[in-house]
NULUM-638935 format. One record per residue (C-alpha): x negated, y negated, z negated. Coordinates in nm, 3 decimals, padded with zeros to 5 digits. Layout:
<sites>
+---------+---------+---------+
:    east :   north :      up :
+---------+---------+---------+
:       X :       Y :       Z :
...
+---------+---------+---------+
</sites>
This chain:
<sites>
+---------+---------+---------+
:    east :   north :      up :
+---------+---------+---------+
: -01.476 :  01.359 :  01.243 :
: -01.265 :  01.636 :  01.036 :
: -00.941 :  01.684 :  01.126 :
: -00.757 :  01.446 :  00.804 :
: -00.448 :  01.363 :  00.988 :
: -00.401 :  01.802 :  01.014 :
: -00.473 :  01.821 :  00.645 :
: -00.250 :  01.544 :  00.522 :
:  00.026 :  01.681 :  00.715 :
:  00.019 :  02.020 :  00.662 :
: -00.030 :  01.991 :  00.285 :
:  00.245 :  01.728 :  00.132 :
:  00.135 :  01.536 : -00.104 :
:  00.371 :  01.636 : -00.460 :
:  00.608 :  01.372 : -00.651 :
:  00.460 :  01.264 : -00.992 :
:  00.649 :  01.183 : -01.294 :
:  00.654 :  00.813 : -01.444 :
:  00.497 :  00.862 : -01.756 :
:  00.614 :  00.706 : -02.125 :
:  00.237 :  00.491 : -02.126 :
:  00.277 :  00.415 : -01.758 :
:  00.666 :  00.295 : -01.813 :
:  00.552 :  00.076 : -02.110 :
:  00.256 : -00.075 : -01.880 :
:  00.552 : -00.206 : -01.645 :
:  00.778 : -00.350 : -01.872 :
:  00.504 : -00.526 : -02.034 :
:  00.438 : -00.690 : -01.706 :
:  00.840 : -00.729 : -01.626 :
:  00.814 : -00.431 : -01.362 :
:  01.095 : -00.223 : -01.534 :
:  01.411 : -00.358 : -01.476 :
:  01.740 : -00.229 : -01.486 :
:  01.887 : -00.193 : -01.151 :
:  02.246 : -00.071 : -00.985 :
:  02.189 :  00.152 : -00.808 :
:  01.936 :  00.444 : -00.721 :
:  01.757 :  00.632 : -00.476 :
:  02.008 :  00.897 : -00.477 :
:  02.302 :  00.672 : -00.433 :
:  02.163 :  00.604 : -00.111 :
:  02.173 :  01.005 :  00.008 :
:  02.540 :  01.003 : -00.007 :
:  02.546 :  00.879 :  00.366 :
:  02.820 :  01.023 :  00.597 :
:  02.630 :  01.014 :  00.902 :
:  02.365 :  00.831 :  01.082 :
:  02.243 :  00.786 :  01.456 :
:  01.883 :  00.770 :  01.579 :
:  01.708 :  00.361 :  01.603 :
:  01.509 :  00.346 :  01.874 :
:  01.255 :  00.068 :  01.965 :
:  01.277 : -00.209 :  02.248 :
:  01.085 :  00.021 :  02.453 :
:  01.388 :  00.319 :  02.371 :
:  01.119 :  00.535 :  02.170 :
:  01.245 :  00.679 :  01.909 :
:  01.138 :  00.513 :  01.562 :
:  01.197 :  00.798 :  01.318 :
:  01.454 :  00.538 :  01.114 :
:  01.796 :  00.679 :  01.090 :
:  02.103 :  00.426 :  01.031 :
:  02.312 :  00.526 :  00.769 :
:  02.687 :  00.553 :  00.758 :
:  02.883 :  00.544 :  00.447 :
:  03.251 :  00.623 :  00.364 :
:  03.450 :  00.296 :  00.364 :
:  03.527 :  00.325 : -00.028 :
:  03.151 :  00.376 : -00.089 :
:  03.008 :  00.110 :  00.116 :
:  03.120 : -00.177 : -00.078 :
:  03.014 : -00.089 : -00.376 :
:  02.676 :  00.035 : -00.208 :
:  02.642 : -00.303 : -00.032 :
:  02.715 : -00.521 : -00.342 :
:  02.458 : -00.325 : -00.563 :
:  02.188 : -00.340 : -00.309 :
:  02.232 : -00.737 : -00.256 :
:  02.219 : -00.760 : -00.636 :
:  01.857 : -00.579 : -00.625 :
:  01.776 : -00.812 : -00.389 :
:  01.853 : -01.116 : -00.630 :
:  01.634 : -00.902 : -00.878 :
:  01.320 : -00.878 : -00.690 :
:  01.343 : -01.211 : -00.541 :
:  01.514 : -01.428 : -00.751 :
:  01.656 : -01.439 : -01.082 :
:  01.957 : -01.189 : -01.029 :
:  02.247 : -01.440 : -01.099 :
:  02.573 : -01.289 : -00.953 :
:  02.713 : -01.635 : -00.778 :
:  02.462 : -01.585 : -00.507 :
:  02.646 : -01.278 : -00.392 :
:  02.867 : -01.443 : -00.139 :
:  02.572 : -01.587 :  00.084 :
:  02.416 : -01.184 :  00.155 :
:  02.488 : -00.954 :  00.393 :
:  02.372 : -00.611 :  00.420 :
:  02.303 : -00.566 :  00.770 :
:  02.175 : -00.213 :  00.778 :
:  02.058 :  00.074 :  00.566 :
:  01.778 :  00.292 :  00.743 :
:  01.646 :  00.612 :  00.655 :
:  01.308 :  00.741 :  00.740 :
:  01.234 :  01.088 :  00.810 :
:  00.889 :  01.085 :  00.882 :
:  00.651 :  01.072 :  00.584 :
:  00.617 :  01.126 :  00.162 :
:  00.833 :  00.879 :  00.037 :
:  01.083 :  00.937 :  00.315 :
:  01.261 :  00.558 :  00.204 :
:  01.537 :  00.383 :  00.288 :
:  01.520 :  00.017 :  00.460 :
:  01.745 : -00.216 :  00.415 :
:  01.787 : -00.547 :  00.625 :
:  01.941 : -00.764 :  00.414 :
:  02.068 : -01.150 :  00.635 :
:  02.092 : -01.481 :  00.480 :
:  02.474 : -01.596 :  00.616 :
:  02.468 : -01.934 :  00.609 :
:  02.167 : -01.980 :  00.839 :
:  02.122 : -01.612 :  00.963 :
:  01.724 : -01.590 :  00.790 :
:  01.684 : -01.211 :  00.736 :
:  01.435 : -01.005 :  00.558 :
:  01.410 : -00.652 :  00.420 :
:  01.307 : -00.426 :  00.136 :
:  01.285 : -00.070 :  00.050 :
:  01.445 :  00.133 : -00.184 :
:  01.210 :  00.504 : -00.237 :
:  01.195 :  00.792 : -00.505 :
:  00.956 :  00.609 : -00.790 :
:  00.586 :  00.858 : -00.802 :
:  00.379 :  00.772 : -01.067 :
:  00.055 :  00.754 : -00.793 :
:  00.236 :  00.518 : -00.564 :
:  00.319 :  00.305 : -00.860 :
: -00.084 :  00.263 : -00.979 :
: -00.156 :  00.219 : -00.621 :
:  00.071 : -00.094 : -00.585 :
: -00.014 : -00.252 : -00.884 :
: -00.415 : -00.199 : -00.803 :
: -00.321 : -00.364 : -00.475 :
: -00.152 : -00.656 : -00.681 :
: -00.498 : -00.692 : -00.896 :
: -00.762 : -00.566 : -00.715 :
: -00.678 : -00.671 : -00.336 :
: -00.624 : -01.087 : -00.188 :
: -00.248 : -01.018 : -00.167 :
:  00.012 : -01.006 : -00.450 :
:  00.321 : -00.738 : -00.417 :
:  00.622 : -00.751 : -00.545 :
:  00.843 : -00.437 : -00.680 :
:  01.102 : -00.297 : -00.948 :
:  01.097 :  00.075 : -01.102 :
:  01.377 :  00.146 : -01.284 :
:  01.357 :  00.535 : -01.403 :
:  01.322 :  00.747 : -01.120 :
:  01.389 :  00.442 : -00.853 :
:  01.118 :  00.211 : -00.699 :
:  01.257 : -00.080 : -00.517 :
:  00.901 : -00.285 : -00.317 :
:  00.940 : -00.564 : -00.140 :
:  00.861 : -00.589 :  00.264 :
:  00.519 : -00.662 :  00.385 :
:  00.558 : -00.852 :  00.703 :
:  00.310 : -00.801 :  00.989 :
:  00.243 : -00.655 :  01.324 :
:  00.181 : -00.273 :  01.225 :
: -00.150 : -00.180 :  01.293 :
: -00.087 :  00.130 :  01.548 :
:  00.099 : -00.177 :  01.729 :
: -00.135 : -00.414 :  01.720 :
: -00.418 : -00.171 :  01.855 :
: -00.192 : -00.038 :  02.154 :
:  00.002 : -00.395 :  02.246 :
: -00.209 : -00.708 :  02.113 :
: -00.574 : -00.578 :  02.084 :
: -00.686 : -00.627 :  02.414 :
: -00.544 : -00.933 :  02.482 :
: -00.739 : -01.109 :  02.205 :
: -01.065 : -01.386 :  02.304 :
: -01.374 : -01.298 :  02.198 :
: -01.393 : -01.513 :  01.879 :
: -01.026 : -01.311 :  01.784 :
: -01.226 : -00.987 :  01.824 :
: -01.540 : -01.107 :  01.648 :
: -01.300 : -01.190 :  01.363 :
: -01.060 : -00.878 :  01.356 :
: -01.384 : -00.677 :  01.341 :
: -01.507 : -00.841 :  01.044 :
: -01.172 : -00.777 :  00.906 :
: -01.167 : -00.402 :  00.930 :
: -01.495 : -00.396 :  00.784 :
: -01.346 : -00.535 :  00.475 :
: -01.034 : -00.347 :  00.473 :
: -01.202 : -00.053 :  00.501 :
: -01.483 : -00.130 :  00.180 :
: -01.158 : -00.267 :  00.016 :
: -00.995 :  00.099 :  00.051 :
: -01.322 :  00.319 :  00.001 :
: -01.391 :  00.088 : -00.350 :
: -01.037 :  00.095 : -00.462 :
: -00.978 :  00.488 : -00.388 :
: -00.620 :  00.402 : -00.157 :
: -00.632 :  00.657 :  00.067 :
: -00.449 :  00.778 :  00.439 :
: -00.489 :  00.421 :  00.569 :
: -00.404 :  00.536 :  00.969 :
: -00.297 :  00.262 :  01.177 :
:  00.042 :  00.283 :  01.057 :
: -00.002 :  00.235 :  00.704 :
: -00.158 : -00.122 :  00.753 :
: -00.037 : -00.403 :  00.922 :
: -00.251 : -00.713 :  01.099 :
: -00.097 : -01.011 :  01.035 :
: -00.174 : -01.341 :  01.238 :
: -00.196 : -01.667 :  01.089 :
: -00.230 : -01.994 :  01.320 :
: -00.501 : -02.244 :  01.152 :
: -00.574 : -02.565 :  01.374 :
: -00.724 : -02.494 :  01.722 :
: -00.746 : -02.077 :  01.665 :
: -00.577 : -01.775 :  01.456 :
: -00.712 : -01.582 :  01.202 :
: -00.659 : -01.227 :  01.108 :
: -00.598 : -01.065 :  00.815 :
: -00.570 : -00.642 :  00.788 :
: -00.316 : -00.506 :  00.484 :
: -00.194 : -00.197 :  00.312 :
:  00.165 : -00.113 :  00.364 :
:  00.176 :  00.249 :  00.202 :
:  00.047 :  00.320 : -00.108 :
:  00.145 :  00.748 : -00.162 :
: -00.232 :  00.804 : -00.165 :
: -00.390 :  00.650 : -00.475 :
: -00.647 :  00.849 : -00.606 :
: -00.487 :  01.182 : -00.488 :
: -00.721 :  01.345 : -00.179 :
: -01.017 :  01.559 : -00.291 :
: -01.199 :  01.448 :  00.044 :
: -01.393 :  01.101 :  00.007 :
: -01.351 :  01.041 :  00.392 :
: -00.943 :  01.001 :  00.329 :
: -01.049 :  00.656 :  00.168 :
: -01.213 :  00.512 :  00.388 :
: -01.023 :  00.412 :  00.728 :
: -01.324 :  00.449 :  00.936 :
: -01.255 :  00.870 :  01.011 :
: -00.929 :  00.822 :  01.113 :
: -00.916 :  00.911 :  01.469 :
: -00.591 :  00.651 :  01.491 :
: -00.866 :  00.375 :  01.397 :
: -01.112 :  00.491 :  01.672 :
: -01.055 :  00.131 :  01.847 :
: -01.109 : -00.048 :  01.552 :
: -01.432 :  00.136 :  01.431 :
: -01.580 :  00.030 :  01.826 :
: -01.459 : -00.267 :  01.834 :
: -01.698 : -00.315 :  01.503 :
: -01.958 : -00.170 :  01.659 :
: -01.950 : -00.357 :  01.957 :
: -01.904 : -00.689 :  01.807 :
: -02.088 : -00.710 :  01.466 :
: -02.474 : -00.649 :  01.396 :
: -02.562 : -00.392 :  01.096 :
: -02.707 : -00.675 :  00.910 :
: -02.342 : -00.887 :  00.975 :
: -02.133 : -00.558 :  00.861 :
: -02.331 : -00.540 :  00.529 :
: -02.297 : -00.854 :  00.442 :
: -01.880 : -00.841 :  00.490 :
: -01.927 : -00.499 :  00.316 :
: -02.120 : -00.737 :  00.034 :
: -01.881 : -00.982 : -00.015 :
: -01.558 : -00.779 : -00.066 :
: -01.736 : -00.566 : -00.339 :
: -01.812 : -00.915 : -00.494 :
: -01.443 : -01.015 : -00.471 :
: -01.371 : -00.691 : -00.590 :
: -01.592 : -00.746 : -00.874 :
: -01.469 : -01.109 : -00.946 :
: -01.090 : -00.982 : -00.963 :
: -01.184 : -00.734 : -01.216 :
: -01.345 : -00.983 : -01.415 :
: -01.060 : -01.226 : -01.386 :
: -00.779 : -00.953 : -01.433 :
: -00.997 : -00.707 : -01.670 :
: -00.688 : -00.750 : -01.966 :
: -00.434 : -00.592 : -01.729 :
: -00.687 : -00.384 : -01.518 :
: -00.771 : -00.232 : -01.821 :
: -00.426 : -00.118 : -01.966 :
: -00.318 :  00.026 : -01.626 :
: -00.639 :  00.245 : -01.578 :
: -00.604 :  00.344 : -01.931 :
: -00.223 :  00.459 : -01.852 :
: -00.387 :  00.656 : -01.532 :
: -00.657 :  00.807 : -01.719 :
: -00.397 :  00.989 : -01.974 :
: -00.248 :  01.089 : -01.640 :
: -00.215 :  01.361 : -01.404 :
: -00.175 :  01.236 : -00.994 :
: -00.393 :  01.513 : -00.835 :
: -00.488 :  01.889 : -00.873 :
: -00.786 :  01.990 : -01.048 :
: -00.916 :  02.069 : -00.787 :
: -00.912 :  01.751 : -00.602 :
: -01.073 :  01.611 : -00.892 :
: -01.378 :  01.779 : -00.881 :
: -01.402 :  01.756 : -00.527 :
: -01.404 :  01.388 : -00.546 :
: -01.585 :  01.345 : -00.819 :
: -01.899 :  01.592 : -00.661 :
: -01.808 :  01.379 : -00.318 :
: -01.885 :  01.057 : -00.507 :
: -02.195 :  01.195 : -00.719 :
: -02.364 :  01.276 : -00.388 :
: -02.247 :  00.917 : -00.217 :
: -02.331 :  00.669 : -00.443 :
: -02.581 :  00.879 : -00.672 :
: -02.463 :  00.745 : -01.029 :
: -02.402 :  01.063 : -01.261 :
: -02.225 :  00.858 : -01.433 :
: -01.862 :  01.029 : -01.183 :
: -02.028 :  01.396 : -01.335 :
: -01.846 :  01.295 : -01.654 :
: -01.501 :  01.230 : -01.505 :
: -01.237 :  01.479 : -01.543 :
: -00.931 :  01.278 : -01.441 :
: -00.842 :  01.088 : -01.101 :
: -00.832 :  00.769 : -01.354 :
: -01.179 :  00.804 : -01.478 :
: -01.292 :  00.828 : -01.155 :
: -01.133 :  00.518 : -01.056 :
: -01.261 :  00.357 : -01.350 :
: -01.629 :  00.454 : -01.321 :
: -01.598 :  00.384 : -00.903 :
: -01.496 :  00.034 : -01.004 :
: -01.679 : -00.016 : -01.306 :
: -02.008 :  00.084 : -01.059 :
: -01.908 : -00.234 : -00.865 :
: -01.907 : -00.423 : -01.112 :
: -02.178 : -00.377 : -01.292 :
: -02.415 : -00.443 : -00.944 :
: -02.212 : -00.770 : -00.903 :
: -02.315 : -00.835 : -01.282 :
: -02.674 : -00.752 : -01.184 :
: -02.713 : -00.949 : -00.905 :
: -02.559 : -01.308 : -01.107 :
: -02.821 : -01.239 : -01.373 :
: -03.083 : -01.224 : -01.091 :
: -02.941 : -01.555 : -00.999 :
: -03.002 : -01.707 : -01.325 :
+---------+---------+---------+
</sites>
């Protein structure tokens, strides 16, 4: 394995502007909303102390203090962008929020603020996030929302992106606490999970999925649980050079997962999970090609990578997939477009075998 974790920290990834195309794309689709307050609002904090963990290890989440005549105003704008990604922003509901907490995290691109936000008349509590709006973190949540099994919520309002929490047991969690205490048939199935997730990433371009950038979320179905592996981060859409950053597998924070895979599924089992995500891949295209097809036309006119990057990727995929069809590429969009148009024309080609 190369040493991707070294590269992705040592070279930050850059902040992208939110271009005119791109902000038409999310009105039309009632992303672009105005909101009360912004990113930098939130920097004004007077202090913080350290959150640590129920095992005291330190998180890297700040809390945030705020001068008394700030804090209202903070807390009342922030409970109103709740309303806004959740409901329908009416004003009377005001009264039954609480702002619990503000958190800031130092560790990472985005480098966003949490905020716990409580229910007060029967103490349910939730969160979102509130994180400098990047043009490549934008394209890689609304992919998620077209291309993926999971719809995601968020706001952008000029230079402000507001997303919605994705509950879950984070997945550098899960492997160190909950992996080996699952049965057999929980392993079989978690396994077969990864698989997916990780064709689901490699097809879609997201990359830097370590085990803390997904979560594993448990669902209980009649006598067992099933499993289900998502994308929590979304900075690297379409940005690395290096094909291996999208694909989960040569992360060395995955290690566990990739054996488990090996030790529980056959070759002919793991191509035939790798088989049927590119085919619901392919089928969400199909069924979302009007919208697919203005956003990757907004990301083609668009610049979320270096050049250099570009052609890296682009030579990477050439030599992976052998279509020539990448050689013509010369933006991080068109090789999206051709990586996905690629799996969709062999889903295409196998229905007409059908027939």
């Amino acid at each position: 394995m190369e040493n991707l974790e070294e590269k992705l920290m040592s070279q930050k990834k850059p902040s992208f502007p939110i271009s005119d195309l791109l902000h038409k794309y999310l009105q039309q689709y009632n992303r672009n909303t105005k909101i009360p307050v912004f990113y930098d609002d939130l920097l004004r904090f007077s202090g913080s102390i350290v959150v640590y963990d129920r095992n005291d290890e330190d998180t890297l989440w700040v809390r945030c203090y705020y001068p008394d005549y700030e804090r209202d105003e903070i807390d009342n704008s922030l409970k109103k962008v709740y309303l806004l990604l959740h409901s329908d922003g009416k004003a009377d509901r005001l009264d039954f929020l609480n702002i619990d907490a503000i958190d800031y995290c130092t560790f990472g691109n985005s480098k966003p603020f949490r905020i716990k936000i409580r229910n007060v008349l029967n103490d349910n509590f939730t969160y979102f996030y509130v994180k400098k709006a990047d043009a490549s973190r934008i394209y890689g949540l609304d992919f998620e929302h077209i291309l993926s099994p999971h719809r995601i919520n968020f706001l952008v309002y000029k230079d402000t992106l507001i997303e919605e929490h994705i509950a879950g047991i984070p997945g550098d969690v899960f492997i160190k606490e909950e992996l080996d205490k699952c049965d057999n048939l929980a392993k079989n199935q978690i396994a077969k999970e990864f698989v997916k997730f990780n064709e689901r990433c490699t097809l879609r371009l997201l990359g830097d999925m370590r085990s803390y950038n997904y979560v594993v979320i448990p669902t209980h179905d009649f006598d067992h649980v099933n499993y289900r592996i998502r994308a929590i981060d979304f900075d690297q859409q379409n940005y690395e050079g290096s094909l291996k950053v999208y694909r989960p597998q040569f992360f060395k924070e995955n290690y566990k997962m990739v054996m488990l895979v090996a030790d529980r599924l056959e070759e002919s089992s793991i191509e035939q999970y790798r088989n049927e995500e590119r085919s619901q891949v392919a089928k969400r295209l199909i069924t979302s090609q009007r919208r697919f097809r203005t956003l990757i036309r907004c990301m083609i006119k668009d610049t979320v990578s270096k050049e250099e990057y570009v052609k890296q990727l682009r030579k990477e995929l050439v030599d992976f997939t052998k279509d020539v069809k990448f050689k013509r590429a010369k933006t991080m969009g068109n090789i999206l477009k051709t990586a996905l148009d690629f799996v969709k024309r062999n889903y295409l080609e196998l229905e007409d075998e059908k027939v």
